[in-house]
N, C-alpha and C positions, 0 to 999 in steps of 0.2 A: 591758177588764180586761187586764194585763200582769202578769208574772211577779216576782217583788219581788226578786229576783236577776236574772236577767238583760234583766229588762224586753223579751220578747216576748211579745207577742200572743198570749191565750190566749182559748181557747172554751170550755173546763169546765179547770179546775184541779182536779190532784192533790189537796190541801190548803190547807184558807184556815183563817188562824189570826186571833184577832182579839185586837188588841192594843188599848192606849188610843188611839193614833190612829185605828183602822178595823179594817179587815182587810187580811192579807197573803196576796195569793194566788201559789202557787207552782206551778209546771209541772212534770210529772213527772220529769224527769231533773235539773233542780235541787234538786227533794225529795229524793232519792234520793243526791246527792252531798252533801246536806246531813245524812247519816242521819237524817231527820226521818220515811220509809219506808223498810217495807225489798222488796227486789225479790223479784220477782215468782217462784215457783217454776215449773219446768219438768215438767211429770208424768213420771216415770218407767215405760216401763212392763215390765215383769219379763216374760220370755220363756222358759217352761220346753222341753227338747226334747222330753219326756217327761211324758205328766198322769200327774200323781200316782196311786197307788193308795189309798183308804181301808184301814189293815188290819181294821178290821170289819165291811169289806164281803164277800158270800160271793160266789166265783167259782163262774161257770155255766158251764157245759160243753154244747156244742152241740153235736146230733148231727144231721144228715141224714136 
């Protein structure tokens, strides 16, 4: 199986499209340039300095 754009050797393809000839399979970075995917997201992850307080939450007071 080869890439229908750049005809390298592929081991599972991105996307296989199937047309009246067969199918077209395409390799992920050829997908991708072809907007036919879109990439992939990065997780962000939010770093507070501070955890938040609830304000419905009732403050306890500790004594010794």
């Amino acid at each position: 199986m080869r890439c229908t754009r750049c005809h390298k050797p592929l081991t599972r393809p991105a996307l296989s499209i199937l047309t009246r000839r067969g199918y077209q399979h395409w390799g992920p970075k050829c997908a991708r340039l072809a907007d036919l995917i879109q990439p992939m997201r990065k997780a962000v992850r939010i770093r507070s300095a501070q955890p938040e307080t609830d304000p419905r939450q009732l403050a306890l007071e500790l004594t010794a």
